[in-house]
C-alpha positions in Angstrom: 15.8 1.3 -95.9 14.2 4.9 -96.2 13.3 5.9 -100.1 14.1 8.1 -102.8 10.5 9.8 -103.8 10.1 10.9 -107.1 7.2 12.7 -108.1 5.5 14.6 -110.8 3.9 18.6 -109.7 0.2 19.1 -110.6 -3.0 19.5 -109.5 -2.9 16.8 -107.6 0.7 17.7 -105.6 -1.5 17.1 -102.1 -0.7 12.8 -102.7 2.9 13.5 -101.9 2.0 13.9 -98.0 -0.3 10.8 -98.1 2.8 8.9 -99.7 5.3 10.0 -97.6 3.0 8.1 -94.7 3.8 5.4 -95.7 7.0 4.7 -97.5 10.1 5.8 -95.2 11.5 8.6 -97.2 15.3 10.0 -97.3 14.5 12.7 -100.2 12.0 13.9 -102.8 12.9 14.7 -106.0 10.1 17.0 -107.7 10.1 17.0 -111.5 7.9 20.1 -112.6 6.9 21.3 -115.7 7.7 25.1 -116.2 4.2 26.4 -115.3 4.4 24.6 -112.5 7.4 26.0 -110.9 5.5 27.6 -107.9 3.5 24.5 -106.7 6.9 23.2 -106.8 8.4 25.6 -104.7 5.6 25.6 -102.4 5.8 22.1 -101.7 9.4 22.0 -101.3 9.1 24.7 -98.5 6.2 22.7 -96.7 8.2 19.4 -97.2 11.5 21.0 -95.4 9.3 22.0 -92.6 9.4 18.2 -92.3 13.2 18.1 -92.3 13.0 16.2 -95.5 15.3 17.4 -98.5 14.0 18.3 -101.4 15.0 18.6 -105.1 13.3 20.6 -107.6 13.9 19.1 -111.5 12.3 21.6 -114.3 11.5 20.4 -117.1 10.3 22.1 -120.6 9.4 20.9 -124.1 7.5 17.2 -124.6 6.7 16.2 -121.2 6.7 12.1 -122.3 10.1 13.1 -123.4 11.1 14.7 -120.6 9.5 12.6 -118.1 11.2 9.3 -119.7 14.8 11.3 -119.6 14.6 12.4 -115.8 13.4 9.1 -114.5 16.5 7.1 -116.5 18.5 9.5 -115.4 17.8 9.9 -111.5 17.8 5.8 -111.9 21.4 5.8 -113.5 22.3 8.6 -110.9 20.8 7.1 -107.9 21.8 3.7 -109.1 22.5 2.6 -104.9 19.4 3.5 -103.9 16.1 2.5 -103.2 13.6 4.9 -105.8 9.8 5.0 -105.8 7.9 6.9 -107.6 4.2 8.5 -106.4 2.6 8.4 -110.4 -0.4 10.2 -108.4 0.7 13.6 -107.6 0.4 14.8 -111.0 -2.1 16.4 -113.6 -3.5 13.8 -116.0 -0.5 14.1 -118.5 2.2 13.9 -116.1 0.6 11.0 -114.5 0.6 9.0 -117.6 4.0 9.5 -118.1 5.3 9.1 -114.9 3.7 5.9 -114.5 4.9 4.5 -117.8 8.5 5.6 -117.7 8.3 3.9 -114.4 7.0 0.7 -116.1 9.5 0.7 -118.7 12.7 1.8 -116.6 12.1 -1.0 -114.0 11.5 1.1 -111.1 8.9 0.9 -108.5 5.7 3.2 -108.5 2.6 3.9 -106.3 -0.6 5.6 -107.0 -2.4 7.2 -104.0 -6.3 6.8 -103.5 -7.7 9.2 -100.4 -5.6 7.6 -97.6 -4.4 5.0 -99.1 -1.3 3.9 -101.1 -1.4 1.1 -103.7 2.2 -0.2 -104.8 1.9 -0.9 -108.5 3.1 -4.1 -110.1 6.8 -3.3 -111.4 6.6 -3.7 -115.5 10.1 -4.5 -116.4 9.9 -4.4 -120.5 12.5 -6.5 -122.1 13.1 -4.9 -125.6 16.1 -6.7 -126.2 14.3 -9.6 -126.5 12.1 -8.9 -129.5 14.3 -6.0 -131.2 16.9 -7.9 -133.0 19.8 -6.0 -135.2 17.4 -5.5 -138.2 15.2 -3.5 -136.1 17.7 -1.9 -134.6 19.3 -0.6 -137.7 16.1 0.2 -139.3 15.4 2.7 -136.3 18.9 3.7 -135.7 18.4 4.7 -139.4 15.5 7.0 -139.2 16.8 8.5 -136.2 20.2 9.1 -138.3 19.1 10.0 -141.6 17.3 14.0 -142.1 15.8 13.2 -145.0 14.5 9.3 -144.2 12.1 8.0 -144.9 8.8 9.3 -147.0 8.3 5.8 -148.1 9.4 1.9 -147.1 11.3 2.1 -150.7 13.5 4.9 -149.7 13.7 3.5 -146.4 15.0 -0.2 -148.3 18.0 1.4 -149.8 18.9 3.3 -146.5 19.1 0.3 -144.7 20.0 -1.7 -147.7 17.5 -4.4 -146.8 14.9 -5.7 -149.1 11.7 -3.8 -149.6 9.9 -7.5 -148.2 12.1 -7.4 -145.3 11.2 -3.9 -144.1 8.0 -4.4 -144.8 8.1 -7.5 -142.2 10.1 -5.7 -139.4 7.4 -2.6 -139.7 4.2 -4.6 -140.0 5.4 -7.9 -138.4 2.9 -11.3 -138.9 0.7 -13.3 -136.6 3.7 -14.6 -134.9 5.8 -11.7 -134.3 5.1 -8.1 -133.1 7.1 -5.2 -135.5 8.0 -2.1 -134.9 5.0 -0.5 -135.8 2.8 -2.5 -133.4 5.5 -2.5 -130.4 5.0 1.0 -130.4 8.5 2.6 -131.9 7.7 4.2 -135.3 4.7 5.5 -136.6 3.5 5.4 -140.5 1.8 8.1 -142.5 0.2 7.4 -146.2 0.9 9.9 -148.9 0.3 10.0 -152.9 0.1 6.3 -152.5 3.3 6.1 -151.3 3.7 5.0 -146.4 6.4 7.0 -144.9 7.6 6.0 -141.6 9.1 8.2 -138.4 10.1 7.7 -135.3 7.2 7.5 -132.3 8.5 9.2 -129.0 9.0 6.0 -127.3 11.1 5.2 -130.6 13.5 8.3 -129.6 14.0 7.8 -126.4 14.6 4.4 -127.1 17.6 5.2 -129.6 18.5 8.0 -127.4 19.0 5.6 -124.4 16.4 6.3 -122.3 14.8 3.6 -122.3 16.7 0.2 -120.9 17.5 -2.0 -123.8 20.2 -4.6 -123.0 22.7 -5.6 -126.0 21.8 -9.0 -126.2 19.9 -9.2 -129.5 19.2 -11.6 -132.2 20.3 -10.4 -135.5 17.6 -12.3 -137.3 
């Protein structure tokens, strides 16, 4: 079965060839940042030459962002087929990204050293598992709310949760991970007082960008 290549344009756009060597491919889908736009179209030319089609995704703004939206969505969107992504064809930002949107969408990823291809280990995050309704709610609510949360007490009556409670789904204990530590909000002191926002792997998550089955505990 021939692949869907996905790849990141940088400075190190070259790797797609080496790639293409060795994983079957039907089509390449480029995702470019804006002031990449003419690698891009460069490599689309030379790739067509090739008789392989190519598809040119520009993206602006946060490139994490970005990079975590156009993966889930060429995954929902190319839902019958088989995707790979080269994480090595990138500059050092786009790499990074690439490689962990692959990681947390599921979908298969290969870096490219000289010649040779390495297939990396497929990192399927289960967030359902440790983000239970609490959680949920508590992000769902700092996503929501404009004017939440410049401290954990303003963020208690939001979520209308005890101040002890929040503090335990931020912080978490020695036997389970919260929020803070898994990565989806980040906390900022002020006059004595911890606010708490939203990291970008927090967004996406809440914006759906990241896979997160329903089946959650509500403890």
């Amino acid at each position: 079965m021939k692949n869907i290549v996905v790849a990141p344009v940088g400075d190190k756009i070259e790797a797609i060839f080496s790639g293409l060597k060795e994983f079957p491919t039907e089509k390449v889908i480029l995702i470019s940042p804006e002031d990449r736009m003419p690698e891009a179209e460069k490599t689309k030319k030379d790739l067509e030459r090739f008789k392989i089609p190519t598809d040119i995704i520009r993206i602006k703004g946060n490139i994490w962002e970005e990079m975590f939206k156009t993966i889930s969505d060429i995954k929902r969107t190319q839902s019958d087929k088989n995707i790979i992504i080269n994480v090595s064809t990138g500059d050092r930002t786009t790499r990074c990204a690439a490689t962990s949107a692959a990681f947390v969408n599921g979908v298969k990823a290969f870096a490219v050293d000289g010649e040779n291809t390495m297939l990396l280990p497929v990192l399927k995050f289960n967030y359902y598992k440790i983000l239970t309704d609490r959680k949920m709610k508590i992000l769902e609510t700092i996503y929501k709310e404009a004017d939440c949360c410049s401290s954990l007490e303003q963020l208690s009556k939001k979520t209308e949760m005890s101040l002890p409670l929040i503090s335990y789904h931020i912080n978490g204990t020695a036997k389970s991970e919260g929020l803070k530590t898994l990565g989806f909000i980040e906390t900022k002191e002020k006059r004595g007082k911890i606010g708490v926002s939203l990291s970008v792997l927090g967004r996406l998550l809440i914006q759906g960008y990241v896979d997160a089955p329903n089946s959650r505990s509500s403890v």
